[in-house]
C-alpha positions in Angstrom: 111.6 82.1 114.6 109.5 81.4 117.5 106.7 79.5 118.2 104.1 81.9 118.9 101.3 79.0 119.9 103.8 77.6 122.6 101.5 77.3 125.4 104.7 77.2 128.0 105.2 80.7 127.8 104.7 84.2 126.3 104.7 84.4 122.4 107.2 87.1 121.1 105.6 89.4 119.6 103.8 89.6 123.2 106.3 89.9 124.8 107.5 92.7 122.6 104.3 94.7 123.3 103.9 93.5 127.3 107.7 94.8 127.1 106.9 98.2 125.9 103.8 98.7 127.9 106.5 98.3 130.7 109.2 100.4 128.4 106.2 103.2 127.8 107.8 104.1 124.8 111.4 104.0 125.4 113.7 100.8 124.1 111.8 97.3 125.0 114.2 96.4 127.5 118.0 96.7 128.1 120.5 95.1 125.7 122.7 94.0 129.3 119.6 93.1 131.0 119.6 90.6 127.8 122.9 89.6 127.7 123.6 91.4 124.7 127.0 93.1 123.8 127.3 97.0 124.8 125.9 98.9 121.8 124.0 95.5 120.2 120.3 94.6 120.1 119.3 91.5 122.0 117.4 89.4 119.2 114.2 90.0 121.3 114.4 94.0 121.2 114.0 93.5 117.2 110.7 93.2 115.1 110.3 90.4 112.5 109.3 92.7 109.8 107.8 91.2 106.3 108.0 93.3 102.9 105.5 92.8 100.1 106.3 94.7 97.2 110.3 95.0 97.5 111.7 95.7 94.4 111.4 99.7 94.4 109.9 102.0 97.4 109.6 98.4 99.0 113.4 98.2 99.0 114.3 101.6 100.1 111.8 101.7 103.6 113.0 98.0 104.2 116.9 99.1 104.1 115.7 102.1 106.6 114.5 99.4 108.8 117.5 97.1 108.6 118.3 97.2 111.9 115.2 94.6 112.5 114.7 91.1 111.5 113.5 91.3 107.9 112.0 87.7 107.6 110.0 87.3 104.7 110.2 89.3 101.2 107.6 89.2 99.2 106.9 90.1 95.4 105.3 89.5 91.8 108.2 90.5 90.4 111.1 88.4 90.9 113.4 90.0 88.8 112.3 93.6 89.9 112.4 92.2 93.3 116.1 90.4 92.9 118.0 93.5 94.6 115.9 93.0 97.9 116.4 89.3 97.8 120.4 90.0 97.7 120.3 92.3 100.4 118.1 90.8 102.6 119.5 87.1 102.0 117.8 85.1 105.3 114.5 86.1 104.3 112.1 84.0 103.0 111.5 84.3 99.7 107.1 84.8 98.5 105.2 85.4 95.5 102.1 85.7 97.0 101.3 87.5 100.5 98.3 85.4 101.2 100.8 82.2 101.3 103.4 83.8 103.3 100.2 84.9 106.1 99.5 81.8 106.4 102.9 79.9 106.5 104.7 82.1 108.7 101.7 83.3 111.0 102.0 84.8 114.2 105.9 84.8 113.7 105.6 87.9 111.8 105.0 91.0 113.8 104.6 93.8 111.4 104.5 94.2 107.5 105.6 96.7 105.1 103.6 97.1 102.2 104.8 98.8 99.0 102.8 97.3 95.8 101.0 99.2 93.0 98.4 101.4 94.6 95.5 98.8 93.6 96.3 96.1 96.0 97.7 97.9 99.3 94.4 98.3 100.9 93.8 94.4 100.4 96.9 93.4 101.7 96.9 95.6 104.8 93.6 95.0 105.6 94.0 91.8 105.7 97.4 92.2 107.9 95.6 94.8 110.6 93.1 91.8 111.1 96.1 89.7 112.0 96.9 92.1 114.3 99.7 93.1 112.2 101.6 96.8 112.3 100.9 98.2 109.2 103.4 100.6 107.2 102.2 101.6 103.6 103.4 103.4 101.1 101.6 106.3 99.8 99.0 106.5 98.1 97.9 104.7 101.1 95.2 103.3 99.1 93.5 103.4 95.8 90.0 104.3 96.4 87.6 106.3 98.8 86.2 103.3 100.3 89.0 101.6 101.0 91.1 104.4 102.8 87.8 104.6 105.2 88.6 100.6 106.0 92.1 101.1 106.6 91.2 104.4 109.5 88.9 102.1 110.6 90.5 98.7 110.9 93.5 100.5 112.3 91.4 102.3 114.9 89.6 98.4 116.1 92.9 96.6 116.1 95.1 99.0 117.7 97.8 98.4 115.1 100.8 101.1 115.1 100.4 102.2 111.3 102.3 104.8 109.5 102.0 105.5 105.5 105.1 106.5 103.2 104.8 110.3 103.0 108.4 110.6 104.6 107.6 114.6 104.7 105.2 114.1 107.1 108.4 113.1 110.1 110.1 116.3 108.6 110.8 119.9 110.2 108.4 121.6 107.5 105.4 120.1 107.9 105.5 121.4 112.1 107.0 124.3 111.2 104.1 124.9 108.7 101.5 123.8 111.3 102.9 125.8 113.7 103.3 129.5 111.9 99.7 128.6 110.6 98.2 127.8 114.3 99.6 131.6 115.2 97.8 132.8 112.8 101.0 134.4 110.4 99.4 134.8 107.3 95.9 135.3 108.8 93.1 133.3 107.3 93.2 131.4 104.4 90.8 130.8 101.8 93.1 129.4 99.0 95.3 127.1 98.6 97.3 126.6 95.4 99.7 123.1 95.1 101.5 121.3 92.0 104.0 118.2 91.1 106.0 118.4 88.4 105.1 114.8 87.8 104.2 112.4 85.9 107.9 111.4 85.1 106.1 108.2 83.9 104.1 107.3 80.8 100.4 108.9 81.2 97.6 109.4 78.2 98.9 106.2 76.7 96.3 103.9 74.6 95.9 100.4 75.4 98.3 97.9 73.8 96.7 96.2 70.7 98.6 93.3 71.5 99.6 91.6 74.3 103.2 89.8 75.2 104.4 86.5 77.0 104.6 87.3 80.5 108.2 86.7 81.4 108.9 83.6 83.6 110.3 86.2 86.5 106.6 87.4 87.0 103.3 86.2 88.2 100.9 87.9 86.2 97.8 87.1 87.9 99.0 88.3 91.1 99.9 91.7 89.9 96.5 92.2 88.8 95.4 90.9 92.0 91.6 92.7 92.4 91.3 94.5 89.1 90.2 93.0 85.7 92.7 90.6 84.1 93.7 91.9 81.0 96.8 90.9 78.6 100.1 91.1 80.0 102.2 94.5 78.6 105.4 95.6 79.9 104.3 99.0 79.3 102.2 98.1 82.7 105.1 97.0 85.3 107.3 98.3 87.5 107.1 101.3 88.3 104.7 102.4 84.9 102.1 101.0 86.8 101.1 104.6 88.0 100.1 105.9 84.3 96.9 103.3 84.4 93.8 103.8 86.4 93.1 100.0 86.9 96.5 99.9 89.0 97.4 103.9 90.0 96.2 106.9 90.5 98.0 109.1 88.3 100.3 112.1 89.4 98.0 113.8 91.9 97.4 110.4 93.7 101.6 109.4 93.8 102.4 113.0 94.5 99.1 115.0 96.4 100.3 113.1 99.6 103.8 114.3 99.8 103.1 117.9 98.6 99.1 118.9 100.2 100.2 117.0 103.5 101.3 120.9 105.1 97.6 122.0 104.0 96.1 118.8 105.2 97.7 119.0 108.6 97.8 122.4 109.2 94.6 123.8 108.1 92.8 120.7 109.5 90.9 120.3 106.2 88.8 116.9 106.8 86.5 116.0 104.3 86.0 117.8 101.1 81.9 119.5 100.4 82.7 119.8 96.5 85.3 118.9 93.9 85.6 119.8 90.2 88.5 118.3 87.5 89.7 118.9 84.1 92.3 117.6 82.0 93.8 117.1 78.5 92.5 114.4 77.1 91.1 111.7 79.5 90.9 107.7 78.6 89.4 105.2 79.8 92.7 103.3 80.6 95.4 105.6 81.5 95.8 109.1 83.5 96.0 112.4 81.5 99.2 114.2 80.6 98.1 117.2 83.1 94.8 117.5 85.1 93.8 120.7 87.4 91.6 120.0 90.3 89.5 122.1 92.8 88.2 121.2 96.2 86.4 122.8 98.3 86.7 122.6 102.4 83.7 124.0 104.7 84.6 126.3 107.4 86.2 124.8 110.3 85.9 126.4 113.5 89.2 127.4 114.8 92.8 125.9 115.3 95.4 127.6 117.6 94.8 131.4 117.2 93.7 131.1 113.4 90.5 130.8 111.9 89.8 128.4 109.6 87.1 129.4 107.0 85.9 128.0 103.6 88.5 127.1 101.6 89.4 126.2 97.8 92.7 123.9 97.5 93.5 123.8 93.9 96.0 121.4 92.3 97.7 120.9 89.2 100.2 119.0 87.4 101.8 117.6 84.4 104.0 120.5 84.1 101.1 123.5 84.9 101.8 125.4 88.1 99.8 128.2 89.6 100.7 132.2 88.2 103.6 134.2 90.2 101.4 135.9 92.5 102.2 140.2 93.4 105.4 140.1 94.8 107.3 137.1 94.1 110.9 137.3 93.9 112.1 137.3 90.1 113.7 134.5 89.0 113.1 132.3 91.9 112.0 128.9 90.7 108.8 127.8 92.4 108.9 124.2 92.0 111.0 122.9 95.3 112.2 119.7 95.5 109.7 118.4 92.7 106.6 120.7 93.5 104.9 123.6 96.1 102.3 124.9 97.8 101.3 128.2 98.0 98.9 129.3 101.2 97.3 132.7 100.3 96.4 134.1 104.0 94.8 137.6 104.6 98.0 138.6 105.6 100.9 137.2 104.2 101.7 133.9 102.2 103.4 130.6 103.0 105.5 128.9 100.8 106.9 125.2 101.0 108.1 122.9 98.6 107.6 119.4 98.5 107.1 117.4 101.3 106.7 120.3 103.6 110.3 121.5 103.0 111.9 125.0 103.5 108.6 126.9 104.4 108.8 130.3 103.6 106.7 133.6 104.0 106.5 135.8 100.7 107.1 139.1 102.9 110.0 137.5 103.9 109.7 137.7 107.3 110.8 134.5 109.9 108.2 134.0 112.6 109.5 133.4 116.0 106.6 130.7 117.4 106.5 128.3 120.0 107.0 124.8 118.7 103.9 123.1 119.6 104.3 119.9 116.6 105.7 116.9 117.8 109.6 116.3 115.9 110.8 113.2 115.1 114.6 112.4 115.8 114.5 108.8 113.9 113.7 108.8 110.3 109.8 108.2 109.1 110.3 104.5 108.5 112.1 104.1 112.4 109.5 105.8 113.8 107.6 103.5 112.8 109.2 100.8 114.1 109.2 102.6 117.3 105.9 103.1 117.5 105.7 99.5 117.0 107.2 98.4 120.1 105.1 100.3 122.3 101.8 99.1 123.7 98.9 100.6 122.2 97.5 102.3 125.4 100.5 104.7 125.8 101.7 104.6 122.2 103.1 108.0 121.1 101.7 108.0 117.8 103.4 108.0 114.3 103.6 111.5 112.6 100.9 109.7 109.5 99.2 107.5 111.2 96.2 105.8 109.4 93.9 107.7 111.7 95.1 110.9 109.6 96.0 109.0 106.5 92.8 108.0 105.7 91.2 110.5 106.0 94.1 112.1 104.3 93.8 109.6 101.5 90.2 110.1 100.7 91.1 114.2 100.3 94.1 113.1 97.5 91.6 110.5 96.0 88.6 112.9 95.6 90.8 114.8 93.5 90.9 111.8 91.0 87.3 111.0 90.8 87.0 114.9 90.2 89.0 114.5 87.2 87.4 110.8 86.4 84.1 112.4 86.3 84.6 115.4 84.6 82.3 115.0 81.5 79.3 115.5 83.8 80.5 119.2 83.5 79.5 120.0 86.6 80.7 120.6 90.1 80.6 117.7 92.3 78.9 118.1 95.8 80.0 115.5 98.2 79.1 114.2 101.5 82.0 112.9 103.2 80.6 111.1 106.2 78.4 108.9 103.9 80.9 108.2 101.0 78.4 109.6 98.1 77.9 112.1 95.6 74.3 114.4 96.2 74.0 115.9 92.8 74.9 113.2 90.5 71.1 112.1 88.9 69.9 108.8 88.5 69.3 109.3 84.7 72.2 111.0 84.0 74.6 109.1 81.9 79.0 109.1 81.1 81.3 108.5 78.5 84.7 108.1 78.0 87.2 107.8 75.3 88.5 104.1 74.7 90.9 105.0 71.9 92.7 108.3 70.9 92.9 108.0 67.4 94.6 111.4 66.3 96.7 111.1 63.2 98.3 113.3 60.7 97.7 112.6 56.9 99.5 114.8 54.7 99.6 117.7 56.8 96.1 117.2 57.9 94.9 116.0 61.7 92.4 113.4 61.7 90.7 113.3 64.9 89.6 109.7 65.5 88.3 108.6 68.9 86.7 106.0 70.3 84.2 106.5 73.1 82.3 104.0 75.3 79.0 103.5 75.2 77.2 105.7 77.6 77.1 104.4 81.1 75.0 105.1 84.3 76.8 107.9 86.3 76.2 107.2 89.5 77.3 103.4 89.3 80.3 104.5 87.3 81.1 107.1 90.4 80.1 104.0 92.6 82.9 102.2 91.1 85.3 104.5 91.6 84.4 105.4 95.4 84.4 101.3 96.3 85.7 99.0 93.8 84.0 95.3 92.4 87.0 93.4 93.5 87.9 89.9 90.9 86.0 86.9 92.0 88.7 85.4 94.9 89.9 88.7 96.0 87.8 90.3 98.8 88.5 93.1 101.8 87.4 92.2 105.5 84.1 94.1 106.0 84.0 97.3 107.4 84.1 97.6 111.4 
């Protein structure tokens, strides 16, 4: 890899975006003008591109980008991660981002980063300041607070971004956008959408006992930020989802696939109030099945449709909304692993999950001009594309940061509604300022440490233990912007 501090010339990756600014958004330069073979990259049309977090998700957006230089693969998960270091065998090998920053430098030009939801907005914060092009999987991050940083960050840097909600480069979310924007189905002032997830553990007690962490992973580094606590397979891979202190449940892994078509198309913005329930909630780990409500202040007006107040309601864990008047019988209405149903004063639109096969319940096929942008490369390409272009005349990914974020906050609302629940009230919010209005200063929360139910000769015994009760509003406080470990720490706000 090249020197990037080589006073004699240009670094590479400025090259790469001095090329593009000349390019304007077509290929850097031309493979003969390179002396590359017809049909083959020159090495300098390519991106050095670093994973962290490769042994799942990581694994799959890095293979979509293989076409690059992947140059550095990093993970706390060896064995998890032993796939990605077969595949990708030049790549230098990491357990912990922060040493492969600083070792390979200004020789890396953009960074994927795929890790449990706790630690992505550390590690792409952290990358943006580098000057880094950012690609995250979704949830792009875990709380409200940091999916503000990222927008912002992304907005000072003038980073290409992108986060993993592949729908979002599909046909359904535009043509959603679009039959919405002509005002189809008329105003809408509900909004129902559901997951058929979790497919992983949720509602899960803590372990009473703790394991030997296995020589293939570093246990510190997976917690990262949060509070250490004993090692547990039960945690990681993939489980990692089912635990507060590291996920964000089924609304947060699924919300940005499946509520990106409402998102985008009824130009939602920040919710004014949010409300949760749930079957039982701990302390620890997600519930089995939680229903949310948020609720949107009117909007103004997008394309010929007016866009007042509206309530998006969610569920999951296996709950869907009722078969409203009309729907076909016998049609399943989970699509592709969950829906969205938008109830207009007209008609209703349909789509499945990640925006696909919209649909309107009259059955009628609108005929409207395509006004959404289409993307002819996959989501993760894009990406990359976007990357090579200079940031002045950039044609912007289809989920950049400066609509995941605010994206992100929407989908993590939805778990402090459901966090908070045992205020048993509904939540005002003020979005701009990143704060509850109606939670008092002497109110006070539980929740339950332990579910104890067991059954004694035929008979329940209903044993649970709660916490003691806390201050609400520095328990919501927590949630909206996290007390980080001492020696992990995000780069101040811009």
């Amino acid at each position: 890899m090249e020197n990037s501090n080589n006073s004699g010339g240009l670094s590479r990756r400025r090259f790469i975006r001095n090329s593009a600014a000349i390019a304007a958004g077509m290929t850097i330069i031309p493979n003969v003008a390179m002396g590359g073979a017809l049909g083959r990259k020159a090495p300098s049309d390519k991106l050095n591109i670093a994973g962290v977090g490769v042994g799942g998700r990581g694994f799959a957006v890095l293979k979509a980008m293989e076409s690059e230089n992947i140059v550095a693969l990093c993970d706390v998960d060896w064995k998890y991660a032993q796939k990605a270091f077969d595949h990708f065998p030049k790549a230098k090998k990491y357990w912990d981002w922060r040493k492969m920053f600083d070792e390979l430098g200004d020789s890396i030009d953009a960074v994927v980063v795929a890790t449990a939801d706790h630690t992505h907005a550390i590690i792409a914060a952290t990358a943006i300041t580098m000057g880094k092009h950012v690609y995250v999987e979704k949830p792009l991050t875990h709380t409200v607070y940091e999916s503000r940083l990222l927008t912002k960050l992304a907005e000072k840097y003038k980073v290409a971004t992108q986060m993993g909600n592949q729908g979002a480069s599909g046909d359904g979310v535009a043509l959603s956008t679009e039959w919405l924007m002509n005002n189809e189905i008329g105003e809408v002032t509900k909004v129902e959408a559901f997951t058929d997830r979790p497919i992983w553990p949720q509602g899960l007690n803590v372990p009473k006992q703790g394991q030997w962490v296995p020589d293939t992973l570093d246990w510190d580094l997976f917690i990262g930020p949060a509070e250490m606590r004993p090692y547990n397979e039960i945690y990681t891979p993939w489980n990692f989802r089912g635990w507060w202190d590291f996920g964000t449940g089924a609304l947060g892994d699924m919300a940005c696939h499946i509520l990106h078509p409402a998102f985008k198309g009824l130009d939602l913005g920040y919710p004014t109030k949010a409300q949760g329930s749930s079957t039982l909630l701990l302390t620890e780990s997600a519930p089995t099945a939680q229903r949310v409500r948020m609720t949107f202040p009117e909007r103004g007006k997008k394309g010929k449709m007016n866009l007042p107040e509206v309530d998006v309601h969610w569920y999951d864990g296996g709950l869907q909304p009722l078969k409203p008047d009309g729907w076909p019988a016998g049609k399943d209405m989970n699509q592709y692993g969950g829906g969205v149903l938008f109830h207009g004063t007209k008609d209703m639109l349909i789509t499945g999950c990640y925006g696909r096969d919209p649909w309107l319940l009259s059955g009628r096929v609108p005929n409207v001009p395509k006004t959404e942008r289409r993307v002819e490369l996959s989501h993760e390409m894009d990406w990359v594309r976007a990357c090579k272009e200079n940031a002045a005349n950039r044609q912007e990914t289809n989920s950049p940061f400066s609509e995941a974020g605010p994206f992100n906050e929407m989908v993590v609302m939805g778990v402090l509604a459901v966090r908070l629940q045992a205020l048993n009230k509904e939540l005002e919010w003020d979005g701009e300022k990143m704060e509850f209005t109606n939670i008092k200063d002497d109110e006070t929360i539980r929740t339950v440490i332990e579910d104890g139910f067991e059954i004694h000769d035929g008979h329940p015994t209903f044993n649970q233990t709660w916490t003691d009760p806390v201050n609400a509003k520095a328990f919501a406080q927590e949630l909206i912007k996290h007390n980080y470990r001492n020696g992990w720490s995000l780069p101040p706000m811009p």
